[in-house]
N, C-alpha and C positions, 0 to 999 in steps of 0.2 A: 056301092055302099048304100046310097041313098034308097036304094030300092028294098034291100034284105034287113038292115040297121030298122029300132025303134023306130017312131017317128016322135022325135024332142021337137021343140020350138027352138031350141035353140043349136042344133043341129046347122051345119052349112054346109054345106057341096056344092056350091055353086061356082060361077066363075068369080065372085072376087074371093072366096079361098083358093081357088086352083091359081089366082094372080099373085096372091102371098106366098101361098106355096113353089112355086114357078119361083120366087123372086129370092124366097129363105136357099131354096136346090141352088140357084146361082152362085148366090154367095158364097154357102158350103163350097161347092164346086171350086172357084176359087180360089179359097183358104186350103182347100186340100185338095192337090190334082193329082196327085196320086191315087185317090182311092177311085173306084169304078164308080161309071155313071150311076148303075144299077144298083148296087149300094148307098148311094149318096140319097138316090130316091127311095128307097123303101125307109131307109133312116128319118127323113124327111117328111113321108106321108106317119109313120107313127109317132113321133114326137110332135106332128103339128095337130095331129087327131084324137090322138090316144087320151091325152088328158079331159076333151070333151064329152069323152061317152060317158056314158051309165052303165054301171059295173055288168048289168045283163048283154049289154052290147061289145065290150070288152072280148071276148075270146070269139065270135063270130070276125069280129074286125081284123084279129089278130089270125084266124085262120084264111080270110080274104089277101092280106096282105102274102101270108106265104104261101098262098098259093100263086101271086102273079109273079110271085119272086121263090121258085122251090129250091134255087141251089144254094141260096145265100143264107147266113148265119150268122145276125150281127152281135156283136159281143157289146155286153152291158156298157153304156156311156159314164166315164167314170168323173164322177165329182166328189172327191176323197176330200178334199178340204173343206168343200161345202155340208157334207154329211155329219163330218167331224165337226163342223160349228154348229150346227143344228141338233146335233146331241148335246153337245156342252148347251147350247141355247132352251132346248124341252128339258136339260135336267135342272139352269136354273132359273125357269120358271113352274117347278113341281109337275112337272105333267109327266105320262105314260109314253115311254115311246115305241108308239106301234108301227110296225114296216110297212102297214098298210100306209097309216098315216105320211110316213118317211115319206114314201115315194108318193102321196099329192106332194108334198112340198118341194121333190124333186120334180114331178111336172109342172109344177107353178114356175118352177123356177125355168123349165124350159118354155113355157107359154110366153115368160115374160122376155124371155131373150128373141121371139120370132113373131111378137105383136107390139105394138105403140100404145094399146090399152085395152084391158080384157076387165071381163066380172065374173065374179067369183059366188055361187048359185050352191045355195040347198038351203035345208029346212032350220028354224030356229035350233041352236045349239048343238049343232052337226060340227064345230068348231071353226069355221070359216077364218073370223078376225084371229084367232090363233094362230092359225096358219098362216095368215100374211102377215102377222106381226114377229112369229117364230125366222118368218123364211127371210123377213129385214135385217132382222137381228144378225143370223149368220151372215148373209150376203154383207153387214157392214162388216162384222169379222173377218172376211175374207179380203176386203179392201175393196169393195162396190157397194158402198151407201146408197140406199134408194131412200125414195120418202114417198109417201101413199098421198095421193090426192082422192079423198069422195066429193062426189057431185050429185046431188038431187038429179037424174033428167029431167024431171018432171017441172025442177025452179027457174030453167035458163034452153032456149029453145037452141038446136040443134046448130044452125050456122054458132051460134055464141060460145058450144062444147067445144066443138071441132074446127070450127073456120069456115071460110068461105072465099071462095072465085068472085069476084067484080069481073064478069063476062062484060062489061064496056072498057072496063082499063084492062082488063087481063091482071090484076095488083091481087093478093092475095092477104087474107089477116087471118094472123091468128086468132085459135079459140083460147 
């Protein structure tokens, strides 16, 4: 991927995605042991990647994938309640509801369920805070209230966001 894909900055292949990744396939795996391994991973690599590309890297991504995986056909992941709140949600706050758009929100919504905290990237009035304020909205419809926390990075340095290891006690604090 990292080879034929754009080259973003914000792009990652590296091993601490292939560790989240590795750690999301677990879990799946788990919760459903029924389905094939092979499955669980192609499912896995496109919902934990898909939402990061850039729409010209989109159908290269998506033919890399089937091609390591040609027999497999996965069928659309279905969030019928969440869709369904996210419409009632875009119709009342006046807005257009485009499928393009639908589906960020449906990968927002999968980003948010397989990281502990992501940013959300484009150009002034490309609708960003729409989007996270639309996808709160349903998701509290749905009976999963979240609440948005922003952070400056820039006003609070790095152990003070995330935390940090006291490597002489081994004691851990949060950010």
């Amino acid at each position: 991927c990292e080879e034929q894909l754009s080259k973003q900055v914000h792009y990652d292949f590296g091993l601490r995605n292939m560790l989240s990744v590795l750690r999301t396939l677990g879990a799946v795996k788990r919760s459903n042991p029924q389905d094939g391994e092979e499955t669980i991973v192609m499912r896995g690599l496109k919902d934990m990647n898909l939402s990061k590309l850039v729409d010209e890297d989109e159908p290269l991504f998506l033919s890399l994938i089937n091609d390591m995986f040609p027999s497999i056909v996965l069928e659309k992941a279905g969030y019928q309640d969440l869709e369904e709140a996210i419409d009632k949600e875009v119709a009342n706050a006046g807005l257009i509801n485009h499928p393009s758009w639908s589906l960020k929100l449906i990968q927002l919504f999968e980003t948010q369920r397989v990281r502990h905290g992501m940013m959300v990237l484009g150009p002034s009035g490309a609708g960003k805070t729409c989007c996270i304020h639309i996808l709160m909205k349903a998701m509290g419809v749905c009976g999963e209230p979240h609440r948005e926390m922003r952070m400056n990075p820039k006003a609070i340095t790095a152990p003070q966001m995330f935390g940090r290891l006291d490597v002489a006690t081994n004691d851990w604090t949060d950010g």
